[in-house]
N, C-alpha and C positions, 0 to 999 in steps of 0.2 A: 178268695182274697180280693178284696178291692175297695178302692178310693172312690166317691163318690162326689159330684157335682152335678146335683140332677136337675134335667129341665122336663120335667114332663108335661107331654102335649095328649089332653083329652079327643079318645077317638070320634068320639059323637059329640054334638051339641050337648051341653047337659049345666045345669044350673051349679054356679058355684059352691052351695050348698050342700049337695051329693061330692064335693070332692077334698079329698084332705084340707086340715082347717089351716093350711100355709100359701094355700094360693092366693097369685095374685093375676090381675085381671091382666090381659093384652089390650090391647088398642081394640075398638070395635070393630075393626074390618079385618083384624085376625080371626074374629069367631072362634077364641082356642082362649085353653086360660094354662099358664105356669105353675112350677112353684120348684126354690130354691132350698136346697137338702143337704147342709155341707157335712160329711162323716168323715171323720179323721181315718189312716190307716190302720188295720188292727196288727200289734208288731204279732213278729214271729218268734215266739218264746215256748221255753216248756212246759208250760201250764197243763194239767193232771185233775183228774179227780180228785178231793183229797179224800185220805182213808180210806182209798179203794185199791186193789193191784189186781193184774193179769196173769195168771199161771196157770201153765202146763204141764202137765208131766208126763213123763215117760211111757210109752203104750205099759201095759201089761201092771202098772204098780195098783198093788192093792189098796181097796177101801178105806184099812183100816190104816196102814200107811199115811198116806195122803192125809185122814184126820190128824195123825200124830203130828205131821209137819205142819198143818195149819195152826194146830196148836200154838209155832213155837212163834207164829204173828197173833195170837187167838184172833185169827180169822176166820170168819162163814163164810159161805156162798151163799153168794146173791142169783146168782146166773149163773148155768153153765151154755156158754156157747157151742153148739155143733151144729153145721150149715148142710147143705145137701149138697153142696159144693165139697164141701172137705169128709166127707161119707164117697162121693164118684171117684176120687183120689185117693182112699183108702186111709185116711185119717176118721176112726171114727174116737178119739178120745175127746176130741176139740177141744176145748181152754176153761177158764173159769172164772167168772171175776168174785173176787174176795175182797170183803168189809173188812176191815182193821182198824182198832184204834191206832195203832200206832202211826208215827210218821210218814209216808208212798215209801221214801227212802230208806228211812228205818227197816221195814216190813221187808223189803226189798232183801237188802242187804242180808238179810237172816237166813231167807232158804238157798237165792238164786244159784249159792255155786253147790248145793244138794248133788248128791248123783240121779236121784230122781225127776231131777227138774229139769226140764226143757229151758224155760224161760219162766222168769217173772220179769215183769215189765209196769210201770203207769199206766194207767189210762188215760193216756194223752186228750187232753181238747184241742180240735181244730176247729179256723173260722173260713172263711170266705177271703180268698187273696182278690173282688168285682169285677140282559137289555129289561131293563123291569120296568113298570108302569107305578110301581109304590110309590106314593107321596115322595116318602122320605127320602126313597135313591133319587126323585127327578128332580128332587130341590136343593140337593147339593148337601145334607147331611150324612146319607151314608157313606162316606167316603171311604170306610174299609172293607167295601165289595164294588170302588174304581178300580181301574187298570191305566194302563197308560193310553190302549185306545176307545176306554169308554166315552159315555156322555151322560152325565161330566166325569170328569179325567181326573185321577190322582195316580201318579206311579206307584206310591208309596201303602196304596190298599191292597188287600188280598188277589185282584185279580180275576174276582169270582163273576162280574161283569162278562168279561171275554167268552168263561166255558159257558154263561148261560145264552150267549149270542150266539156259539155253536150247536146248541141244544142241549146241553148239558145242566139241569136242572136238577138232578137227583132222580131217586127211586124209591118205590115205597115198598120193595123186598128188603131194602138196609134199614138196618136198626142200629140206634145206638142208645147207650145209657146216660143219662144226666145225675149225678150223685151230688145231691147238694140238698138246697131247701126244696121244698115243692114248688113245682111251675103250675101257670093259670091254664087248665087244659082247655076251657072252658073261653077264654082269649080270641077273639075274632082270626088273629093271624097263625094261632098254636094248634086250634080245635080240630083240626084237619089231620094234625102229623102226632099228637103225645096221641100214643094208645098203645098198648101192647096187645099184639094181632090176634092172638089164640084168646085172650080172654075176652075184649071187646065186640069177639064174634060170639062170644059162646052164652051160656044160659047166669041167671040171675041167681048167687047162692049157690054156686055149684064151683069147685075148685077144677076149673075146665082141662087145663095143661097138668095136674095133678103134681105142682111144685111147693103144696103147702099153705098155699095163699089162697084165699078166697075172694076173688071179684078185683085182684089185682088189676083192674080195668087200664088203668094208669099207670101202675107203679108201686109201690109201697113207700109205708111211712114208718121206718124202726126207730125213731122216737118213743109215738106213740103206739106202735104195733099193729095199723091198722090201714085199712086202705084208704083212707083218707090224704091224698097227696098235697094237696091243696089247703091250706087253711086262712088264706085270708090275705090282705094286704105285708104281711111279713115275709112274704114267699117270693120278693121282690127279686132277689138275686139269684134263685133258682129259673123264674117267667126270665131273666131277662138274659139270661146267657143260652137260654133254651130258645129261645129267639133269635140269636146269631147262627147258632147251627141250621134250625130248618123254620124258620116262619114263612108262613106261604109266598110265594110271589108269585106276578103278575095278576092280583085280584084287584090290582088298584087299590088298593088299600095299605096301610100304616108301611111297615117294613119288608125287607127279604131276609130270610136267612141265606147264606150259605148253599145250604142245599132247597130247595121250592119243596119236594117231593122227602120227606125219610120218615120212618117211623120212629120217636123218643120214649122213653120208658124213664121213669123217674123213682131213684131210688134213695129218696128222704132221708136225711139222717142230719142235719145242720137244721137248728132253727135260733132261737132269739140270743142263747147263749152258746149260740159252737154246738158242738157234736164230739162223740167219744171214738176212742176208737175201738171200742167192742160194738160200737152201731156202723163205724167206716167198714169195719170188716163185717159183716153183714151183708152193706149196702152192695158190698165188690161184690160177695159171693151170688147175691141175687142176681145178679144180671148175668155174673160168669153159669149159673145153673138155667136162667133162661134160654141161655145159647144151647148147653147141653140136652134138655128136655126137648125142645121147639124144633129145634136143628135151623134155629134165625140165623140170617147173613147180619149178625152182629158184629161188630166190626170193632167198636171202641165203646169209652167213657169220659164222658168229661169232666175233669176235676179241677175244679175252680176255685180251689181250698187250700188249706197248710196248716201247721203249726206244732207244739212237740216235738220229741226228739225221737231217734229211731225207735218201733216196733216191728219186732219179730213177726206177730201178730200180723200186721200189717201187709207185711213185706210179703208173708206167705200167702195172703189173699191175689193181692198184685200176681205171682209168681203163678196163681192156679188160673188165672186170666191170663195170663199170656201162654201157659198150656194149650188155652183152647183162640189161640190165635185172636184173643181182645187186646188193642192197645189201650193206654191208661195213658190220656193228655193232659198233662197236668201244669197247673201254673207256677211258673217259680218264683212267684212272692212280689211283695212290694216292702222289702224292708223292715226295718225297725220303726221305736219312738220317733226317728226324727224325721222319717217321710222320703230318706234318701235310698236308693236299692241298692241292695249289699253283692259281694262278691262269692256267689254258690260255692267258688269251688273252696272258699276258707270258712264259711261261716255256712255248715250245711240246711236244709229248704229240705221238708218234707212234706208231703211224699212224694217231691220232682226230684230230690237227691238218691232214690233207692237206686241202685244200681241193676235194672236188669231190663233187657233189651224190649221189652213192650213197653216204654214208659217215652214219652215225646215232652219235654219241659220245654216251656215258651215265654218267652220274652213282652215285653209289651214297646212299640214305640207310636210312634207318635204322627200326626196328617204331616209333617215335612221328612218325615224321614229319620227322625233320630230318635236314638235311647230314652222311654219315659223316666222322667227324673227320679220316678219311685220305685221302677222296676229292677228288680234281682237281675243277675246275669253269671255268668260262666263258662271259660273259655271251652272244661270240659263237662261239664255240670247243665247247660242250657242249649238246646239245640238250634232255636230260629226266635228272630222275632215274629211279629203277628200286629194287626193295628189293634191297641188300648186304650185310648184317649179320643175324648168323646164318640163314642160309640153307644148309637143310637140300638133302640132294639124294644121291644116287648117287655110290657108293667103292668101290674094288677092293680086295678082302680076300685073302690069302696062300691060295694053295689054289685057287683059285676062289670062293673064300665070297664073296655077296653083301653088301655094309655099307653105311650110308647115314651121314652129319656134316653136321657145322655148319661153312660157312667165309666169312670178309667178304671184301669187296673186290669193287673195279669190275669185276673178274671175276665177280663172281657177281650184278651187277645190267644186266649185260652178255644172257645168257642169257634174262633176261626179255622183253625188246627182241625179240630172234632168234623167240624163240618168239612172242613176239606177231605178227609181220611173219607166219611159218609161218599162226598162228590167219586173221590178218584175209584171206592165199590162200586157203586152205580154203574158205571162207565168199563171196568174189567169186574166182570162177574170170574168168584174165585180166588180170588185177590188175597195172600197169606196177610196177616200182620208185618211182617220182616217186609214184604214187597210194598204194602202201603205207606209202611215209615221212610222205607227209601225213595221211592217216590215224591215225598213232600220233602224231604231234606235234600235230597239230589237238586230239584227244581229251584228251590230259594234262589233268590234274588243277591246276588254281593253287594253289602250297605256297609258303607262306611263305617256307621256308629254301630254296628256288631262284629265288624273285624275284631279277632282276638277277645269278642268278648259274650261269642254263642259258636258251637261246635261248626255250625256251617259259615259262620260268618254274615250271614243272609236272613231276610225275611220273606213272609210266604208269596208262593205263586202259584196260584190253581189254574191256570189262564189253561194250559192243555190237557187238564185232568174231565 
């Protein structure tokens, strides 16, 4: 989820030409060329597949069963979902999604209270809720990795200045997941840190980690089912929140993430119209089976997304991740049509409203301190703020050309969280999820404009992580 106000600044010299057809030039002694990108918020609604539904049934019913009731939707299957995640859990019926003519609701309404049915459900679409030497920290843009005794100084940043004065930079035994669009692996500042370990070391055409995937170098793409993470300049909000968490630092160059050092794995399922959630649930389950196969000090996922109303489906991916000790950082929205952010605990936010203890929802506010205009919030529903607004980071430019912008939204205060969770592994090898969540919510900062209106009252501070 996120709002957008982009300024992006070309990494290298490069002819206006080669760069999106909206730039505009700077002054000649900038050497650097613009361009302005205004994207309305996308509201947080139930929107569905249409004519499509999710069911489960009950282990053990039979074949011929199951037809009969689809019958009474004359529905097919298109897909049956079963992950290798929900096979180590001892689920091996997994779900199904079903064609119907009929109305999601309609359809719905016919089986769901069956004795053989688990659930049926929608298939929801969600969207996207958007001491270092890098350029951009030494010239006074990234101001949500100040502290109060960086240079330059904002109290109101994550603080992530401070632990890397200590040496606390991250590590490249932590992993964490990015579920969203695809990031630019490929990215002057990313190329270093997106890889997933076992397969990037391993042979060309061969499923090395034997998790089903082949040359998962990167990540995957359940879109379009392949390892192709990366597809082009649309993959802007994936590169760019993936760049808050870990873009290198101290190379003199563009940004920092968060962390300098981690390992990111990308697990696609969002592209130009949203993402379902028989690919959400997927995308969990891949990185939750990466941990179990690998044995990675994987640690979290960042979820920079929303929308729809509860799934089952869903809910139960989350739940087999936080089995294996993954927290799920998830953005709590930026509202409705009118741009204003609503109140989580009356108006629920998914997937930051599930309820179960590996889920961290974040707030977005602002370089002075206070609640972004557009950000969701909840007294018991959202646990910290994080900075949101203008938050520079890592862009996919036409060509390959490296770019770095500006964009709000609890998408982009989403990233800080993730990376902090990454920072505070680094630093205690071992580290439960329950210990790490406490950790960052313990520590938060008490701000004014989140009293009564995030579980801590407080926004982030990694300064001793």
């Amino acid at each position: 989820m996120k709002t957008r106000n982009l300024f992006v600044y070309i990494f290298c010299v490069a002819m206006l030409s080669a760069c999106k057809k909206d730039l505009n030039q700077l002054p000649a002694n900038e050497n650097q060329a613009s361009a302005t990108d205004n994207i309305q918020n996308h509201k947080q609604s139930s929107s569905y597949v249409p004519n499509e539904i999710l069911v489960k049934f009950k282990k053990g019913v039979a074949e011929k069963i199951r037809a009969n009731i689809l019958t009474k939707v004359s529905g097919s299957i298109s897909e049956k979902v079963l992950t290798r995640t929900m096979e180590h859990f001892g689920d091996n019926e997994g779900f199904f999604v079903v064609h119907t003519p009929l109305a999601v609701m309609d359809a719905i309404s016919r089986i769901k209270t069956l004795r053989e049915i688990v659930y049926a459900e929608p298939n929801f679409i969600y969207h996207h809720d958007a001491v270092s030497n890098d350029p951009y920290y030494t010239n006074g843009s990234l101001w949500g990795m100040y502290g109060d005794v960086t240079n330059p100084i904002n109290q109101y940043g994550s603080h992530a200045g401070e632990a890397w004065a200590a040496g606390h930079t991250g590590a490249t035994s932590v992993v964490v997941g990015v579920i969203d669009e695809g990031a630019m692996f490929r990215h002057i500042d990313l190329k270093a840190n997106i890889k997933n370990p076992v397969e990037s070391n391993g042979m060309p055409g061969v499923d090395d980690d034997g998790n089903g995937f082949v040359d998962d170098i990167h990540g995957w793409d359940f879109q379009k089912n392949d390892n192709s993470t990366y597809d082009g300049t649309q993959d802007d909000h994936g590169t760019h929140v993936s760049g808050t968490i870990g873009a290198a630092g101290g190379n003199s160059t563009g940004v920092a993430g968060v962390c300098w050092k981690v390992r990111i794995i990308s697990a696609k399922f969002l592209g130009s119209n949203g993402g379902t959630t028989a690919n959400a649930v997927k995308a969990v389950d891949y990185i939750t089976n990466l941990k179990i196969i690998n044995n990675y000090n994987l640690v979290a996922t960042n979820n920079s997304w929303g929308g729809g109303g509860y799934s089952q489906a869903l809910y139960d991916a989350i739940s087999r991740a936080n089995a294996q000790n993954i927290l799920f950082i998830a953005a709590a929205g930026n509202g409705g049509l009118d741009g204003i952010g609503d109140n989580n605990d009356i108006v629920d936010n998914y997937p930051s409203n599930y309820n179960l203890p590996n889920i961290i929802a974040v707030a977005a506010i602002t370089s002075s301190g206070g609640l972004a205009w557009f950000s969701n919030y909840g007294a018991t529903t959202v646990d910290l703020g994080a900075p949101g607004v203008d938050i520079y980071s890592t862009l996919p430019g036409s060509n390959g050309t490296s770019l770095y912008g500006s964009y709000n939204g609890t998408s982009m205060a989403t990233p800080h969280v993730t990376g902090a969770a990454a920072l505070y592994a680094s630093t205690h090898p071992g580290a439960t999820a329950a210990q790490i969540k406490a950790a960052i919510l313990n520590s938060a900062i008490p701000t004014a404009s989140l009293q009564g209106k995030t579980v801590t009252g407080g926004r982030l501070n990694v300064s001793e992580f």
